[in-house]
N, C-alpha and C positions, 0 to 999 in steps of 0.2 A: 627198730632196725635202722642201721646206719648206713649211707653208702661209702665204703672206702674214699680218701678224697684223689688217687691215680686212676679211677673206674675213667670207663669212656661212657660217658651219660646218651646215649641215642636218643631223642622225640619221637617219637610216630604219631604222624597225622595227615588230616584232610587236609586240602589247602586249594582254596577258588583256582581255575585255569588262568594263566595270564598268557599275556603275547608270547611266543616262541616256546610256552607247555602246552603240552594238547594232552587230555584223557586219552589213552590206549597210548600214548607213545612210551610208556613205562613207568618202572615209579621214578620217583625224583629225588635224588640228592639236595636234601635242601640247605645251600650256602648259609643262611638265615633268613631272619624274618624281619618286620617293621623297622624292631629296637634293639637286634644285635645281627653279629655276624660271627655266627657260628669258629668253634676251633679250627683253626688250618689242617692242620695233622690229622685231625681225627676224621673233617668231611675229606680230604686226600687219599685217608684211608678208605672209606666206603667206595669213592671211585676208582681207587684201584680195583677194589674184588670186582666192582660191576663192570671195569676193562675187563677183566681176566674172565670174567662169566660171556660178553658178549663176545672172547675170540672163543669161546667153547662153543658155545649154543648160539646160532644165530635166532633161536627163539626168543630168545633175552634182552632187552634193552633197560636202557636207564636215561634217566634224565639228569641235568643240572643247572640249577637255578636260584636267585633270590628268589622266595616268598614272600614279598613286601607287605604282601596286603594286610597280614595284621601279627599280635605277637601271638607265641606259644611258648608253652611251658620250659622250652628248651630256653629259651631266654632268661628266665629263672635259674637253671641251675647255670648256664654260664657266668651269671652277675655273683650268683654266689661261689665262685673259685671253681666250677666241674670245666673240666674238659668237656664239649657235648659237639656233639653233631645232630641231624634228623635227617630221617625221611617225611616223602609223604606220597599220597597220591591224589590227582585230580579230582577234583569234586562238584558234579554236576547241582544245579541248583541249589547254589551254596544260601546258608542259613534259607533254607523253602525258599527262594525267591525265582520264580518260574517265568514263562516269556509272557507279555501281559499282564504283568504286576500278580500274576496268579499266586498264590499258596501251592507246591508240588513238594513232592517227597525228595530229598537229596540221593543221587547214584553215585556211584564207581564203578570204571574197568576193573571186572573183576581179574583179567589177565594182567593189569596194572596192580592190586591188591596181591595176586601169585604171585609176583613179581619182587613187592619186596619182600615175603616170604621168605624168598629163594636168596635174595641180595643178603636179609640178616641172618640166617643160617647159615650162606657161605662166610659172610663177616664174623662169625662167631669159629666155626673150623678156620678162619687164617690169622686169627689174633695173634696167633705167633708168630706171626710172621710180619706184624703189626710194621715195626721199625725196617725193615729192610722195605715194605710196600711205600712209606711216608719218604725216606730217603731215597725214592731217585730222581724224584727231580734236580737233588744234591750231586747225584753221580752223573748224573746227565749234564749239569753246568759246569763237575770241575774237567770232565773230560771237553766239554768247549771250550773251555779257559785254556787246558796246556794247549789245544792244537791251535788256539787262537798266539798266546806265547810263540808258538813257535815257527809261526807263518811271520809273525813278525820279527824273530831273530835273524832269519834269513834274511830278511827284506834289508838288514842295516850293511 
């Protein structure tokens, strides 16, 4: 089996906490990781739906972040031509490494796990919608551009 090469390649994974992610704050839009940075369009896309879900639900949050700390698979198929984005969610005692140099079992919020859940199911009902969700930050700049234009034709 082949993936089409216009597919939107998603990652899903774990990914250590860093500064400004916290476990329980949702799951995470992940910009990319170590050795790339993910598609524009297609993580824009994700944070749209996860806009549109937190003005529905205020149960719902997301995150958005680099994942620097190491690569995943999405990095892969980006180098080979995918459009890709990721999620992921926080993940306590990443590779067992516990406080104390201990061995522990790795966790997650599981409300943060529900979460992207919900985030790729609604991703998946608005793929239609795909292209008008990536363009507005385009409609957003040309409508500042004319009013910008036209503040300054008066000005002359």
């Amino acid at each position: 089996m082949s993936i089409p090469r216009d597919s939107l390649v998603i990652s899903l994974e774990t990914s250590k906490e860093i500064p400004g992610v916290k476990m329980g704050g949702g799951v995470i839009v992940r910009v990319g990781d170590r050795s790339s940075v993910f598609d524009s369009q297609g993580t824009r896309f994700l944070g749209g739906v996860g806009d549109s879900l937190e003005k529905r639900d205020e149960s719902f949050s997301y995150q958005r972040a680099l994942m620097a700390g190491g690569s995943c698979e999405g990095t892969a198929f980006q180098e080979y031509g995918y459009r890709t984005a990721a999620v992921c969610v926080a993940l306590g005692n990443y590779h067992n490494c516990g406080a104390g140099d201990r061995i522990r079992e790795e966790y997650v919020s599981l409300d943060d796990a529900a979460g992207m859940q919900r985030l790729l199911v609604e991703a998946a009902r608005r793929f239609v919608d795909f292209e008008s969700i990536v363009g507005r930050p385009r409609v957003r700049l040309e409508r500042l551009r004319k009013e910008g234009e036209r503040r300054l034709r008066r000005r002359r």
